[in-house]
VMD Tcl script that builds the backbone (N, CA, C; Angstrom):
set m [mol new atoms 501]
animate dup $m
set s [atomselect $m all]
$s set {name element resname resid chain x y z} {
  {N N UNK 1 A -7.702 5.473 -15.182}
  {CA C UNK 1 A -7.064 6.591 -15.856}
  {C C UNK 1 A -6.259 6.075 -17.026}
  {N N UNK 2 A -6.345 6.806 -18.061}
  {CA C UNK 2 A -5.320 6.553 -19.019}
  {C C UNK 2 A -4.192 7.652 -19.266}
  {N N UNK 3 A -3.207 7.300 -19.678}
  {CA C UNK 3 A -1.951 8.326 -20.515}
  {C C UNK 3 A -2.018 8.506 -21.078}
  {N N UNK 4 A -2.438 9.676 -22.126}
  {CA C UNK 4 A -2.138 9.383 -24.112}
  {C C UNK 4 A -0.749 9.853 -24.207}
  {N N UNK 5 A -0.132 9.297 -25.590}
  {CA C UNK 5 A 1.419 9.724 -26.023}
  {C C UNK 5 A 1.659 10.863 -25.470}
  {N N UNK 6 A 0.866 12.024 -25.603}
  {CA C UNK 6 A 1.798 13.501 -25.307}
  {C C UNK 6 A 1.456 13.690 -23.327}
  {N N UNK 7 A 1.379 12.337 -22.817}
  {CA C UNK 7 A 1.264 12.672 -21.557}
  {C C UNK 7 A 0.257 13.418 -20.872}
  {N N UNK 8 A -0.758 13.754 -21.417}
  {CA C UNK 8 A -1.885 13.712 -20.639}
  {C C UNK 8 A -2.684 12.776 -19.909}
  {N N UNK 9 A -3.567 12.996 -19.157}
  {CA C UNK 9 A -4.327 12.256 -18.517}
  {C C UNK 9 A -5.651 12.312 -18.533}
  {N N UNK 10 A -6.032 10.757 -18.997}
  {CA C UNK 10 A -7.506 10.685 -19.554}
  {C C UNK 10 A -8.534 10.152 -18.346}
  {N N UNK 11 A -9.565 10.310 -17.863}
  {CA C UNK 11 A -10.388 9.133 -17.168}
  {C C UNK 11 A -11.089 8.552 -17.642}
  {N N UNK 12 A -10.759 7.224 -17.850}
  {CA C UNK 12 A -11.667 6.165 -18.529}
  {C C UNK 12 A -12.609 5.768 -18.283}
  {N N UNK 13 A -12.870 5.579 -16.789}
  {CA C UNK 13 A -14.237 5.120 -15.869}
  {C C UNK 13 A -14.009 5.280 -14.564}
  {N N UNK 14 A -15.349 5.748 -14.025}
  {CA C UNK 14 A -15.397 5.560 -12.598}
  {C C UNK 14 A -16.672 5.381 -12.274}
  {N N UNK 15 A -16.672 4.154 -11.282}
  {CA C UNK 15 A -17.572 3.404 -10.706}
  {C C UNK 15 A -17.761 2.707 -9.649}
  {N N UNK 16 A -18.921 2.189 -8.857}
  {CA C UNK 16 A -18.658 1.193 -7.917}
  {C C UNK 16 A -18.689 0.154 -8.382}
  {N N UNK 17 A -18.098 -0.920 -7.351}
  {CA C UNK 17 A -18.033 -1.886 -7.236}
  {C C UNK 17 A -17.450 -2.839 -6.413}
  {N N UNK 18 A -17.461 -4.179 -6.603}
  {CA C UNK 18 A -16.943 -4.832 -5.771}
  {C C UNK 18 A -15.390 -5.181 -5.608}
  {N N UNK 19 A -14.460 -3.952 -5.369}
  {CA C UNK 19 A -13.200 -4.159 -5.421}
  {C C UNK 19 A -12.924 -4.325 -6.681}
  {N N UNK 20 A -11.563 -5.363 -6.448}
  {CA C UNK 20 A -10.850 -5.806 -7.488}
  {C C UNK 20 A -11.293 -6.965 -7.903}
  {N N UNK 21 A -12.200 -7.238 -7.627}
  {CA C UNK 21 A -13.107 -8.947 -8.065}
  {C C UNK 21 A -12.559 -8.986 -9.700}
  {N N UNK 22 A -12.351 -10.179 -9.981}
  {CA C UNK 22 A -12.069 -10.523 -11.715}
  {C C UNK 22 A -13.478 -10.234 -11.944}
  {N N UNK 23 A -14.730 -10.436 -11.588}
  {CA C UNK 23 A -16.290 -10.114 -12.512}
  {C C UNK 23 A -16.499 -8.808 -12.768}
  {N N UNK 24 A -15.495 -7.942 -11.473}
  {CA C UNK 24 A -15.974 -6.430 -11.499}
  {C C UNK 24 A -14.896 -6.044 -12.386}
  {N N UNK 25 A -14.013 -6.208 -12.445}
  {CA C UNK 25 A -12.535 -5.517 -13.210}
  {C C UNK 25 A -12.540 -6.214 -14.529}
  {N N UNK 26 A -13.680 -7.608 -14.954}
  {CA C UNK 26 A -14.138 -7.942 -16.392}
  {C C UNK 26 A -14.807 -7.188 -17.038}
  {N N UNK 27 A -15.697 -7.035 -15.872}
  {CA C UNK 27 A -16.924 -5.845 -16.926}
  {C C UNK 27 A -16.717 -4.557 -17.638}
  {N N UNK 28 A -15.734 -4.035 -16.033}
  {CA C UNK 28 A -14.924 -2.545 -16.334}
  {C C UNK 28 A -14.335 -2.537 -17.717}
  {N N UNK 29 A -13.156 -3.559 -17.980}
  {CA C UNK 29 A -12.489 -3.882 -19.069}
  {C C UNK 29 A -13.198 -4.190 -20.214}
  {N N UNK 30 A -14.159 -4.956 -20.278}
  {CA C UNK 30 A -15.065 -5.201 -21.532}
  {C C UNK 30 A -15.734 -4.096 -21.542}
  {N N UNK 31 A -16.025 -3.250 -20.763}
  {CA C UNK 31 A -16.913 -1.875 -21.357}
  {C C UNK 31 A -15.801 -0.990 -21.942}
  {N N UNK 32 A -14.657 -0.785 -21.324}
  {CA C UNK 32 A -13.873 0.103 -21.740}
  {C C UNK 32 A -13.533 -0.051 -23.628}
  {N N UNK 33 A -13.576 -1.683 -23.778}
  {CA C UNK 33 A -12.679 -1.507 -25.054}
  {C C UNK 33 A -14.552 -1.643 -26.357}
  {N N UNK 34 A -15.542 -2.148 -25.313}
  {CA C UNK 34 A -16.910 -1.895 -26.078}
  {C C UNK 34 A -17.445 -0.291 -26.556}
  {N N UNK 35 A -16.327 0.565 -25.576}
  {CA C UNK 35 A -16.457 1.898 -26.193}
  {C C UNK 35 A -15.454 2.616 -26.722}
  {N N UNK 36 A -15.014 1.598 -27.212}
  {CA C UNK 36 A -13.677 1.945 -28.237}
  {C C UNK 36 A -12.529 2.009 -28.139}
  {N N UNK 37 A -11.749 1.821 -26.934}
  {CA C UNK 37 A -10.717 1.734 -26.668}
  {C C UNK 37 A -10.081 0.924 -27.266}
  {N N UNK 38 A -8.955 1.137 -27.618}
  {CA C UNK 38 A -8.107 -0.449 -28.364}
  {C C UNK 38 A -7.166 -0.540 -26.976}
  {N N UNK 39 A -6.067 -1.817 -27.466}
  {CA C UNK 39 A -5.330 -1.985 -26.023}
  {C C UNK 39 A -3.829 -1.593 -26.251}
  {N N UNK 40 A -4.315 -0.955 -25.074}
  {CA C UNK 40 A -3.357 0.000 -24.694}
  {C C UNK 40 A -1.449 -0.620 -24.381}
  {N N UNK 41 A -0.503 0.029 -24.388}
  {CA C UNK 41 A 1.239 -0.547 -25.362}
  {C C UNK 41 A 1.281 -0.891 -23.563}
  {N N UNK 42 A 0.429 -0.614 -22.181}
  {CA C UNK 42 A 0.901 -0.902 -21.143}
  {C C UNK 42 A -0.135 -0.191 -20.174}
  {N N UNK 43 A -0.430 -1.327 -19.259}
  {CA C UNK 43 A -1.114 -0.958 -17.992}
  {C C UNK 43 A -0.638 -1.416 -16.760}
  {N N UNK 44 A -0.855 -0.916 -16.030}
  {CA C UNK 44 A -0.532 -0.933 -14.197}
  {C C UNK 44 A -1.473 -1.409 -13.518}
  {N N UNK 45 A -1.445 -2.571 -12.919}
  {CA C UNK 45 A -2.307 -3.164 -11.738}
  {C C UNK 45 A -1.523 -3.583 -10.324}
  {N N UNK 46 A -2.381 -3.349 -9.675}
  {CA C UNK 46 A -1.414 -3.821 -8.285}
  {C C UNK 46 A -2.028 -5.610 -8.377}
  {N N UNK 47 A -0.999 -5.944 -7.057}
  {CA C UNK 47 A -1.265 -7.399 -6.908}
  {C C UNK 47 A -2.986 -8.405 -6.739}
  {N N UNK 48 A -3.625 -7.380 -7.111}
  {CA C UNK 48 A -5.047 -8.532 -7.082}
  {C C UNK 48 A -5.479 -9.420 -7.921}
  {N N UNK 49 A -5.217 -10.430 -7.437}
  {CA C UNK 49 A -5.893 -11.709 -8.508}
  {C C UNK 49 A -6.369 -11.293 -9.562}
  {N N UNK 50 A -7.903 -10.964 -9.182}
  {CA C UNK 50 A -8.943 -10.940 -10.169}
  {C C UNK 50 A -8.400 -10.108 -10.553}
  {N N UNK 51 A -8.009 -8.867 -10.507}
  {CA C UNK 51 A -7.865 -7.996 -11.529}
  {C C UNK 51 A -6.764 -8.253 -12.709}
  {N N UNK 52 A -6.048 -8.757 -12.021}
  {CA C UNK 52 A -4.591 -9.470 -13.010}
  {C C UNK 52 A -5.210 -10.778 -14.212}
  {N N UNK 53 A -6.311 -11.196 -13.494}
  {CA C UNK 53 A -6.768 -12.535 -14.367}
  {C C UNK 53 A -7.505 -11.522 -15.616}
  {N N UNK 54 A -8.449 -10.566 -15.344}
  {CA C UNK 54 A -9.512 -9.934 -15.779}
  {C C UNK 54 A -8.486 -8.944 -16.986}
  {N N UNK 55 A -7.419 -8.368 -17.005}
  {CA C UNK 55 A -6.633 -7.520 -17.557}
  {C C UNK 55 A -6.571 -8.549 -18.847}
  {N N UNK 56 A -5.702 -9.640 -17.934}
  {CA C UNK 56 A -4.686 -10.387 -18.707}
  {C C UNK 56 A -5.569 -10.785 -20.415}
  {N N UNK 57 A -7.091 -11.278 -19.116}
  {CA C UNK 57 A -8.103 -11.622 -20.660}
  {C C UNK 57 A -8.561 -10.445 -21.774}
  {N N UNK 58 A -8.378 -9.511 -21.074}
  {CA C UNK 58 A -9.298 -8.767 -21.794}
  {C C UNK 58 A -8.366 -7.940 -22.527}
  {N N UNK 59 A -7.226 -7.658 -22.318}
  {CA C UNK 59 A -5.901 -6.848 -23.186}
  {C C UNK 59 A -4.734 -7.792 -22.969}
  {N N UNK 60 A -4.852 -8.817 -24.206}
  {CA C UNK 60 A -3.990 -9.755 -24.089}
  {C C UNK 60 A -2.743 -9.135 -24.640}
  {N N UNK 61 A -2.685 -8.111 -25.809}
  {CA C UNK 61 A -1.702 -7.345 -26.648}
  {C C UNK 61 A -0.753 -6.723 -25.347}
  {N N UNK 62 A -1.141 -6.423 -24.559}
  {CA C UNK 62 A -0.789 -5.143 -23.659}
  {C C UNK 62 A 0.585 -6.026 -22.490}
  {N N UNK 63 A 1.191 -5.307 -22.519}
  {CA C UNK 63 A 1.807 -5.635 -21.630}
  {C C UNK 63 A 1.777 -4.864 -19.847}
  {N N UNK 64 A 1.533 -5.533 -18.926}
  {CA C UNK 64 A 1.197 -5.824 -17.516}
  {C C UNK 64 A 2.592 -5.350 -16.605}
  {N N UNK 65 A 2.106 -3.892 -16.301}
  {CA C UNK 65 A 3.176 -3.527 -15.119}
  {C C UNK 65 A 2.539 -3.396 -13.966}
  {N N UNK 66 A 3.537 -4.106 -13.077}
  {CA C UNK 66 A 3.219 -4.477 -11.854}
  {C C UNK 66 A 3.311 -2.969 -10.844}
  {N N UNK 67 A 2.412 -2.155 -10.028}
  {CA C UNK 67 A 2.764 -1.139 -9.536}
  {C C UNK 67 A 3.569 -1.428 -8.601}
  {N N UNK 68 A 4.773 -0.250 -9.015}
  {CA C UNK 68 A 5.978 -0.435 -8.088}
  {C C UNK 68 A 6.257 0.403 -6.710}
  {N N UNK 69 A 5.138 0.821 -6.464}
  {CA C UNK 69 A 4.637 1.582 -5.316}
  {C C UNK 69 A 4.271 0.718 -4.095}
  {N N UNK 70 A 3.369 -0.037 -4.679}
  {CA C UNK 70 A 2.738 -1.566 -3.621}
  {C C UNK 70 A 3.779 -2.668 -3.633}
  {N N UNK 71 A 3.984 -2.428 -4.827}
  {CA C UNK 71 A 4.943 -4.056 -4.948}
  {C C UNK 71 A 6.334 -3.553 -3.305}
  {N N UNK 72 A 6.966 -2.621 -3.389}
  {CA C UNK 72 A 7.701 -2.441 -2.582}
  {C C UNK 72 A 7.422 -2.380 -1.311}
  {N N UNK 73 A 6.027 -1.949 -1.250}
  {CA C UNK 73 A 6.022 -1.921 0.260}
  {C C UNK 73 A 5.276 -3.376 0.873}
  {N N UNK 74 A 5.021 -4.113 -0.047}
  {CA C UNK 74 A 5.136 -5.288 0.039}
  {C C UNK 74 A 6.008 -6.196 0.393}
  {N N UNK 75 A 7.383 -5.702 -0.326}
  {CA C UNK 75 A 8.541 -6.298 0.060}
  {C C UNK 75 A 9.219 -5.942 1.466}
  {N N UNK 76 A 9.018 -4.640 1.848}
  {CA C UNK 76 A 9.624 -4.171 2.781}
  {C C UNK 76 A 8.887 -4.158 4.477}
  {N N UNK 77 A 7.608 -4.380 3.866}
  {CA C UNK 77 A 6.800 -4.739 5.102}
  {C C UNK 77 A 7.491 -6.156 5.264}
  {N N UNK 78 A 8.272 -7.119 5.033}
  {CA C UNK 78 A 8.653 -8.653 5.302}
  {C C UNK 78 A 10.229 -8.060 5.913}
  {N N UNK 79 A 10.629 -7.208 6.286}
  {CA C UNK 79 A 12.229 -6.610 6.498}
  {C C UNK 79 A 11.880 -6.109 8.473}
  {N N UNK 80 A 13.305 -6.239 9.544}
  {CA C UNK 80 A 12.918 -5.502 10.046}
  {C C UNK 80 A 12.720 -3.894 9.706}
  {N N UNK 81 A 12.606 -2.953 10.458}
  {CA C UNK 81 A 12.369 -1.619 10.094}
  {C C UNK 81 A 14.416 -1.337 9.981}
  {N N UNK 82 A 15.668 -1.386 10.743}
  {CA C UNK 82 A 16.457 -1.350 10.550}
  {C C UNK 82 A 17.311 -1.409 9.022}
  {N N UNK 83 A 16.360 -2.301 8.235}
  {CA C UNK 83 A 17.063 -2.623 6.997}
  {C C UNK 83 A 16.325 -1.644 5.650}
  {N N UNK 84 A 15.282 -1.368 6.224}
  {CA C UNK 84 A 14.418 -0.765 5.038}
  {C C UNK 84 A 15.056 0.208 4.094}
  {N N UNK 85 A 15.821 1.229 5.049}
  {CA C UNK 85 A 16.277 2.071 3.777}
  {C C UNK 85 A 17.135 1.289 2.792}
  {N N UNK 86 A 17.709 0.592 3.011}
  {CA C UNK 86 A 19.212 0.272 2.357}
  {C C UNK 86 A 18.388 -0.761 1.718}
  {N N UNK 87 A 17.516 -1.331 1.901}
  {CA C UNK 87 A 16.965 -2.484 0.878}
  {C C UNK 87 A 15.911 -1.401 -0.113}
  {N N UNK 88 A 15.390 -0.338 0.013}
  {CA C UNK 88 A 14.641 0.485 -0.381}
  {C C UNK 88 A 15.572 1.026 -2.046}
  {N N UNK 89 A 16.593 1.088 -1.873}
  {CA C UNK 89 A 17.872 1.885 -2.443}
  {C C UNK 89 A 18.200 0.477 -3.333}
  {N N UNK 90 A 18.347 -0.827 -2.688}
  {CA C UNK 90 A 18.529 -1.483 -3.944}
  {C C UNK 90 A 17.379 -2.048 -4.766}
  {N N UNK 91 A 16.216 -1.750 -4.064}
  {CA C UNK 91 A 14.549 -2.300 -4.807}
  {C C UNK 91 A 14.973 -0.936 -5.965}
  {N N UNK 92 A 14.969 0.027 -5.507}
  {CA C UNK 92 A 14.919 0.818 -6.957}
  {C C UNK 92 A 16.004 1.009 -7.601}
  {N N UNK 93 A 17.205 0.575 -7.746}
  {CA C UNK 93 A 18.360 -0.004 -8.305}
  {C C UNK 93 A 18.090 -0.944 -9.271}
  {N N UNK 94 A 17.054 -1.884 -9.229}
  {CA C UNK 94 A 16.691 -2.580 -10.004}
  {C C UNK 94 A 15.600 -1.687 -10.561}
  {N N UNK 95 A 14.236 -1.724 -9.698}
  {CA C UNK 95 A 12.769 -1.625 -10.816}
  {C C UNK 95 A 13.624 0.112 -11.877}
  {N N UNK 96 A 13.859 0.904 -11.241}
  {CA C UNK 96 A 14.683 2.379 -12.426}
  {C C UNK 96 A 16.024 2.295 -12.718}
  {N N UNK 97 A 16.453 0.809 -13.103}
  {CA C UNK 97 A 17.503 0.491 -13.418}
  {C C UNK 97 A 17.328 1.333 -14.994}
  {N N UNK 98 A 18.189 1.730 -15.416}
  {CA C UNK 98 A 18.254 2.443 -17.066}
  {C C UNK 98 A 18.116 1.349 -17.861}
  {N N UNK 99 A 17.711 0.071 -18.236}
  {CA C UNK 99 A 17.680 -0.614 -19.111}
  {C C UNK 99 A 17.146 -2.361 -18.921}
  {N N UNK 100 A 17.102 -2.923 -19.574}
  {CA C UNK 100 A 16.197 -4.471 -18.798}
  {C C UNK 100 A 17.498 -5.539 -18.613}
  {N N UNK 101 A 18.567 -4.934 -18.830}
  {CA C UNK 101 A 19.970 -6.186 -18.899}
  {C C UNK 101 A 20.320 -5.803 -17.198}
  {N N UNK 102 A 20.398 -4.341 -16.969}
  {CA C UNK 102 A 20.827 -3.735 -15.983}
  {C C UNK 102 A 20.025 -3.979 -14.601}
  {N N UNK 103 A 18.955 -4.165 -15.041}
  {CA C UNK 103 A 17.731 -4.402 -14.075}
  {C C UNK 103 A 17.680 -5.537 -13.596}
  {N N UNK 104 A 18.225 -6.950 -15.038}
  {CA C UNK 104 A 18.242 -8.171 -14.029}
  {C C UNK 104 A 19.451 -8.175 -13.355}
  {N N UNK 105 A 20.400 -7.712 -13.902}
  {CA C UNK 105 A 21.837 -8.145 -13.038}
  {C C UNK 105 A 21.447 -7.381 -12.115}
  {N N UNK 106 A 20.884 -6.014 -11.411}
  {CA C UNK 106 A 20.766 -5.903 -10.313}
  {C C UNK 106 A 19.998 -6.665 -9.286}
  {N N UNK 107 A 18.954 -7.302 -10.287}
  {CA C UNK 107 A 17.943 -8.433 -9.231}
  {C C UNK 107 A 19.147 -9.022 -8.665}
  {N N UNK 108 A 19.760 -10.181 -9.663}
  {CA C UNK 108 A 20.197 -11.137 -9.164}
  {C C UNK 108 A 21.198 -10.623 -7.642}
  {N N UNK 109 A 21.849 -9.638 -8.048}
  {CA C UNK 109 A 22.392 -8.553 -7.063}
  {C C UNK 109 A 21.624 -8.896 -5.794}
  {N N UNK 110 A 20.616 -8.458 -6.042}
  {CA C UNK 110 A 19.576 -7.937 -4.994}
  {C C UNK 110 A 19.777 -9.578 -3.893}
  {N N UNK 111 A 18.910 -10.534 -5.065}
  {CA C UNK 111 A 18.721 -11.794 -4.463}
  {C C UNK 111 A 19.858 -12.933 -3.513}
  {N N UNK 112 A 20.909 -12.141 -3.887}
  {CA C UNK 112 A 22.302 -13.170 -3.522}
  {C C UNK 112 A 22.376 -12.293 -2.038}
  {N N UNK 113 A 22.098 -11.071 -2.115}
  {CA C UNK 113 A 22.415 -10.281 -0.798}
  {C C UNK 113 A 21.655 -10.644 0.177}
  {N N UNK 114 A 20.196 -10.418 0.133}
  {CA C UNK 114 A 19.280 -10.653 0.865}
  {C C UNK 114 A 18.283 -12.133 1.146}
  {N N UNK 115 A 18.656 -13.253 0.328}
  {CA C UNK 115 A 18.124 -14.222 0.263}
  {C C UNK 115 A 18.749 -15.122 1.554}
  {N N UNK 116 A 19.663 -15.305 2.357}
  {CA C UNK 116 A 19.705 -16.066 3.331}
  {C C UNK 116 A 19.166 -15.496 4.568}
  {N N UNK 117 A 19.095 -13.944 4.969}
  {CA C UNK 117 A 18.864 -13.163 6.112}
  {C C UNK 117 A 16.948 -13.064 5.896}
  {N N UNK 118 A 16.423 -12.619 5.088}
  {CA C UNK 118 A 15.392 -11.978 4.469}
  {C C UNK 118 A 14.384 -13.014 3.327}
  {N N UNK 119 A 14.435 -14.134 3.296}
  {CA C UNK 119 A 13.987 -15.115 2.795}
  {C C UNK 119 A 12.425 -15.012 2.094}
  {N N UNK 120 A 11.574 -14.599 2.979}
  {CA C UNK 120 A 9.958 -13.773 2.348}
  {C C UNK 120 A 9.794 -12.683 1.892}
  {N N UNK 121 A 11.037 -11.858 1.939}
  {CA C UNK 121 A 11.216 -10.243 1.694}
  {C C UNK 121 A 11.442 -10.733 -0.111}
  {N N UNK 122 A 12.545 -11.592 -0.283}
  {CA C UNK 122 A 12.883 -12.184 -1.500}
  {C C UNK 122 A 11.851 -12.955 -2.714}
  {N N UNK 123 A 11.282 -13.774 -1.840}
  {CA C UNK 123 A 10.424 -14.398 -2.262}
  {C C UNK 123 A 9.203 -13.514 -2.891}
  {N N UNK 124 A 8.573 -12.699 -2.204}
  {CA C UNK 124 A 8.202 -11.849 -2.586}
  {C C UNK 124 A 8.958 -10.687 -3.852}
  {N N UNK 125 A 9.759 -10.265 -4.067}
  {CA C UNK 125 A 10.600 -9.810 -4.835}
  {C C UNK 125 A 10.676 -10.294 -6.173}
  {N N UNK 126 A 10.976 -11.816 -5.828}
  {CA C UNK 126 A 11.263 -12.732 -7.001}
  {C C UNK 126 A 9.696 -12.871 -7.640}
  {N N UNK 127 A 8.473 -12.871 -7.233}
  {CA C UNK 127 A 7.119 -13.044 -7.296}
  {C C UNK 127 A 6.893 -11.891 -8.000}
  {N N UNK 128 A 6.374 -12.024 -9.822}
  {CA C UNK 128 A 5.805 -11.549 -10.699}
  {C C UNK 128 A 7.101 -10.368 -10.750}
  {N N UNK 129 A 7.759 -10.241 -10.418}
  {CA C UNK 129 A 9.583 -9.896 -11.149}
  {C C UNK 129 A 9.063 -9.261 -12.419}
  {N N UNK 130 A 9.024 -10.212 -13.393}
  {CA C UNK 130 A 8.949 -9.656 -14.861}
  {C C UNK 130 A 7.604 -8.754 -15.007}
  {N N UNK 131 A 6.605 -8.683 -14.216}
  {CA C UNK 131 A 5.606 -7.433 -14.608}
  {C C UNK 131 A 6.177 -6.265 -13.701}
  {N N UNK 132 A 7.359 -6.509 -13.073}
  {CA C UNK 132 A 7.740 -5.127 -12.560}
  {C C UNK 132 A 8.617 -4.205 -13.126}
  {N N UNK 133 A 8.858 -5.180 -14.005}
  {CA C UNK 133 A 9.905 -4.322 -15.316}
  {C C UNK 133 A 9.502 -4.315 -16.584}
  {N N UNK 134 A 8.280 -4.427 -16.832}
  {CA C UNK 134 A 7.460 -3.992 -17.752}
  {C C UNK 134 A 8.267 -2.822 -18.617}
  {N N UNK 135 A 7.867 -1.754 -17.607}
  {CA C UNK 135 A 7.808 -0.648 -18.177}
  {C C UNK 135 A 9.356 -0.206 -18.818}
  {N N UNK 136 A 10.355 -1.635 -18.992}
  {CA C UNK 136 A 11.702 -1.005 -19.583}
  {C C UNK 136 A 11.765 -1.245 -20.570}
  {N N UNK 137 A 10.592 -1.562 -20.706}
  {CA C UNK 137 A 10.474 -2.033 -22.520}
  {C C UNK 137 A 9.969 -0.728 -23.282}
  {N N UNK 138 A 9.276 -0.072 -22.904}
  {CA C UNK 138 A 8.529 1.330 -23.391}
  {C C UNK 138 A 9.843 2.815 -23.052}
  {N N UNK 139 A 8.746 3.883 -23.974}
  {CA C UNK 139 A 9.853 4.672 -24.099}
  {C C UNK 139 A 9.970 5.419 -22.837}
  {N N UNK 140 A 10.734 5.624 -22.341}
  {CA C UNK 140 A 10.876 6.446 -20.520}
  {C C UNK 140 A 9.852 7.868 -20.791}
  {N N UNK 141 A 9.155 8.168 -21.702}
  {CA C UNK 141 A 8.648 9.432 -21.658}
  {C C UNK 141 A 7.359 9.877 -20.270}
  {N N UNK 142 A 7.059 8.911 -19.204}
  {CA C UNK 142 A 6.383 9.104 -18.338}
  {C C UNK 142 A 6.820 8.236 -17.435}
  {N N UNK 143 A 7.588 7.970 -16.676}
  {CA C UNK 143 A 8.324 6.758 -16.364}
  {C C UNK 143 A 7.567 6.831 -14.700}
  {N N UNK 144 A 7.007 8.119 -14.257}
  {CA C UNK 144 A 6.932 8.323 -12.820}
  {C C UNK 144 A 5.124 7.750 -13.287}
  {N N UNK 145 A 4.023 7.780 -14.149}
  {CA C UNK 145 A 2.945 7.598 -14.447}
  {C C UNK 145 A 2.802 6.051 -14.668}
  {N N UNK 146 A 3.926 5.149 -15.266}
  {CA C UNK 146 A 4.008 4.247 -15.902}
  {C C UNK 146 A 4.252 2.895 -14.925}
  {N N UNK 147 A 4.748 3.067 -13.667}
  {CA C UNK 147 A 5.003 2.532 -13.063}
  {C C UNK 147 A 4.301 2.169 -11.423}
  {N N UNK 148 A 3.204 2.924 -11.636}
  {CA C UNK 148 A 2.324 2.943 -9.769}
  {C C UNK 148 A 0.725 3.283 -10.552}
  {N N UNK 149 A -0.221 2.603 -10.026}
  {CA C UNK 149 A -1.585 2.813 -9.677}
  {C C UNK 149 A -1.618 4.217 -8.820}
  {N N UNK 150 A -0.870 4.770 -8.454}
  {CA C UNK 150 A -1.223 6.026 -7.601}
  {C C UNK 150 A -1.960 7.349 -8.111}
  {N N UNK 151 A -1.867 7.318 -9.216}
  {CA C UNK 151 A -2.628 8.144 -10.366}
  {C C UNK 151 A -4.057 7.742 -9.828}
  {N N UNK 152 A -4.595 6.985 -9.314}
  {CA C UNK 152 A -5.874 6.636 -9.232}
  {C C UNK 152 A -6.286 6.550 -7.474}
  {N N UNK 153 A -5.229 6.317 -6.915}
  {CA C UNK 153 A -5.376 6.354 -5.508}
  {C C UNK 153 A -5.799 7.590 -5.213}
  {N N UNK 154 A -6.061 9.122 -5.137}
  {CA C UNK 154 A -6.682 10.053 -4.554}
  {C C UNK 154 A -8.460 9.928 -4.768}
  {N N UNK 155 A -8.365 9.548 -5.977}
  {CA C UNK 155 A -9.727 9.321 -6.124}
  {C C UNK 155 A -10.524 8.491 -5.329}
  {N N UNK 156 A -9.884 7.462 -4.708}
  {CA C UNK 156 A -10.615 6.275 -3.789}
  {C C UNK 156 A -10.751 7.039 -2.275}
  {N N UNK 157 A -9.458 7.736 -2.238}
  {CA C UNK 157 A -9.836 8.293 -0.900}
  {C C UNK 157 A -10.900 9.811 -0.671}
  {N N UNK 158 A -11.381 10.325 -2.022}
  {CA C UNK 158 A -12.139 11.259 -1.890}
  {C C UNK 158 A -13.310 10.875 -1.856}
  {N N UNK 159 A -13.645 9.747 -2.801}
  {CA C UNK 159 A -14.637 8.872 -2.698}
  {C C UNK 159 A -15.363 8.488 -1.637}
  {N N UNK 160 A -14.324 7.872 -0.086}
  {CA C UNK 160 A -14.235 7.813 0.773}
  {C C UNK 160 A -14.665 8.921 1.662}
  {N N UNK 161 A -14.224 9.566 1.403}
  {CA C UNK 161 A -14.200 11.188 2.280}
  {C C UNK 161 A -15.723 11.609 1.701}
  {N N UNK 162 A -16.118 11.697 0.839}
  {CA C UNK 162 A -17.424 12.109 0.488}
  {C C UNK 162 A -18.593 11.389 1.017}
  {N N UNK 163 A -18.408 10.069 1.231}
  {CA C UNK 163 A -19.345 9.233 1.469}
  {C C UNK 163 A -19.630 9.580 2.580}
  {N N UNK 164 A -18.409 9.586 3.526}
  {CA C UNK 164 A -18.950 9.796 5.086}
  {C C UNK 164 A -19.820 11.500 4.986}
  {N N UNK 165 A -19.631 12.265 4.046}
  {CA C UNK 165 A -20.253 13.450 4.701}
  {C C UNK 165 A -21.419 13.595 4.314}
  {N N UNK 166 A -21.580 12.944 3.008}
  {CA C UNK 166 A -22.808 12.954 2.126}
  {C C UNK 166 A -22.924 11.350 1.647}
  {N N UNK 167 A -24.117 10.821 2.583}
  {CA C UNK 167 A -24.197 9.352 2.397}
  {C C UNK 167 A -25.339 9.320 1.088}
}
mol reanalyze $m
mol bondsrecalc $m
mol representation Tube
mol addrep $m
């Protein structure tokens, strides 16, 4: 899916394939900009290799936001369940911090609190950091679009849902 400036929503491609493979998420990407696309001020990938390798080559201009949808529950799956809300409250203290000065002093925040109790919760956290604040560089005019792959998640599960009824 794409955004244009006035906030609409475009679909760029849909297809099978093999996941997030870098060969499959190369091709995707080299067809997209072989049919004209230029590269785009910011895109959203979740944590898959290949796809992060495959982006990186193919829209080097672009700057790489990390979806902050996965990224968190990434972090919070490493927490017991007891701590989640209150670590939930300072994960987005940082990633919708109002500004990128505000965002690291809340990391560091973040990291001094939870780094002796929570050690992989952190680690994780601290891991690709700067593509999770991507998006404080751009103008807040879609800030809920700009920040999660979820724009694209219904589609996988209808996909899903169709297959089983109509193979």
């Amino acid at each position: 899916w794409g955004i244009l400036c006035d906030g609409r929503k475009v679909l760029l491609s849909i297809r099978h394939g093999n996941k997030e493979s870098y060969d499959n998420c190369l091709e995707i990407f080299r067809d997209l900009k072989k049919r004209g696309m230029n590269d785009p001020v910011l895109g959203v990938t979740d944590g898959a290799p290949g796809m992060t390798k495959a982006f990186n080559e193919v829209f080097h201009k672009t700057l790489r936001e990390r979806c902050l949808f996965h990224k968190k529950g990434n972090i919070l799956s490493k927490v017991p369940s007891t701590i989640i809300s209150e670590m939930k409250v300072d994960l987005n203290a940082v990633y919708y911090a109002p500004d990128r000065k505000a965002a690291l002093r809340n990391a560091q925040e973040f990291i001094q609190k939870y780094r002796l109790q929570y050690r992989s919760a952190v680690e994780c956290f601290e891991d690709d950091l700067e593509a999770c604040l991507q998006h404080l560089r751009c103008p807040a005019k879609h800030p809920k679009h700009i920040t999660t792959t979820n724009l694209v998640e219904p589609s996988f599960g209808e996909e899903n849902r169709r297959r089983k009824d109509i193979p």
